[in-house]
C-alpha positions in Angstrom: -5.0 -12.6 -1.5 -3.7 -10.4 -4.1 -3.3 -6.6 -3.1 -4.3 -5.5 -6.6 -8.0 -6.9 -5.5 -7.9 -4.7 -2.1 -7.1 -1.5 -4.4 -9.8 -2.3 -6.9 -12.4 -2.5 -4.5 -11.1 0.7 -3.3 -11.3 2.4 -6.7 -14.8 1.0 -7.4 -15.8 2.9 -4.4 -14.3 6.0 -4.7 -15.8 5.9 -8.3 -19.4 5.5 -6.8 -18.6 8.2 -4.1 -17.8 10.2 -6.9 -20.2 9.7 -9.2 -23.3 10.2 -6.1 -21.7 13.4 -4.7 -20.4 15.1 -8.5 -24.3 14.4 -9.7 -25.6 15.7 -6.8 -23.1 18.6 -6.1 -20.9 19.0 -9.0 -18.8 22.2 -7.2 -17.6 19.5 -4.6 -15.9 17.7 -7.0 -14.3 20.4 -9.1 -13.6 23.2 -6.6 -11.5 25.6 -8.6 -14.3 26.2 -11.7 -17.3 28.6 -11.1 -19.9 26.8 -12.8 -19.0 22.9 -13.5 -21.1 20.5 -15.1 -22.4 17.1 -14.6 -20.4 15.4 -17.9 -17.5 15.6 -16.8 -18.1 14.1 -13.0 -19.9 11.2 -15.3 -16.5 11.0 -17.4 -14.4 11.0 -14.5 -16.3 8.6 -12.7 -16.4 5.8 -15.4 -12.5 6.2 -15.9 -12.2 5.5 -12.0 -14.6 2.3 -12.6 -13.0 1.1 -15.6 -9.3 1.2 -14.2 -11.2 -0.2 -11.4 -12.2 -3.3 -13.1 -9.2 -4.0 -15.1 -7.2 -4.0 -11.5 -10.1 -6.7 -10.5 -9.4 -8.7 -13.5 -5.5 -8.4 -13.4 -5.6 -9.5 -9.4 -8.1 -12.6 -10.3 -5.7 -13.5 -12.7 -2.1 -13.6 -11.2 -4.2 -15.3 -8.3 -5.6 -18.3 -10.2 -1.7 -18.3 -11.9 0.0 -18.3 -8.2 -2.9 -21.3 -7.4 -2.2 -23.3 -10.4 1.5 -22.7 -9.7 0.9 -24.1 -6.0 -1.2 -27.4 -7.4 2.0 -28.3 -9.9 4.2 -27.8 -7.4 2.2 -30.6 -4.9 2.0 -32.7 -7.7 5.3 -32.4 -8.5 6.8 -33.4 -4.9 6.6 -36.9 -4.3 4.4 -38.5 -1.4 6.5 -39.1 1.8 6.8 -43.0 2.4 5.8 -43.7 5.8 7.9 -47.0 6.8 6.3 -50.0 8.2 6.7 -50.3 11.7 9.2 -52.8 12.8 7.8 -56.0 14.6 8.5 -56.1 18.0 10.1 -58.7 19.5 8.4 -61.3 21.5 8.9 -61.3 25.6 11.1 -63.8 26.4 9.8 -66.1 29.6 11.7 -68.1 31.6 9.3 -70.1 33.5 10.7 -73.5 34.9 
């Protein structure tokens, strides 16, 4: 699987995290203002989301590229010819 899905998934969650604890506690999120607002935790959190989904998007795609690449390739190689087996010869009796 693609590592640009893994990182996604991670930015969709920090996003979430960031968004629950900046609504809830904005000072958390921006430590070095005295009194910060909610906005801008919402702003911040829907540009982590956003770049978030594009990564989803982009992974999904080079993945279904790298499986239609694998198909073509398979249909490309021709089937190995298994050879008939070879008849055996029949045991040769000498009965008198």
């Amino acid at each position: 699987m693609n590592t640009l899905i893994y990182y996604s998934f991670s930015f969709l969650i920090l996003s979430i995290l960031v968004l629950t604890v900046g609504l809830i506690k904005p000072k958390w999120i921006f430590l070095w203002m005295d009194k910060p607002g909610r906005m801008p935790v919402v702003v911040i959190a829907s540009a982590l989301f956003m770049i978030g989904a594009v990564m989803f998007g982009e992974g999904n795609k080079r993945l279904q590229q790298e499986k239609a690449q694998h198909s073509k390739q398979q249909l490309e190689q021709p089937a190995a010819e298994t050879p008939a087996p070879a008849p055996a010869p029949a045991p040769i009796s000498t009965a008198p």
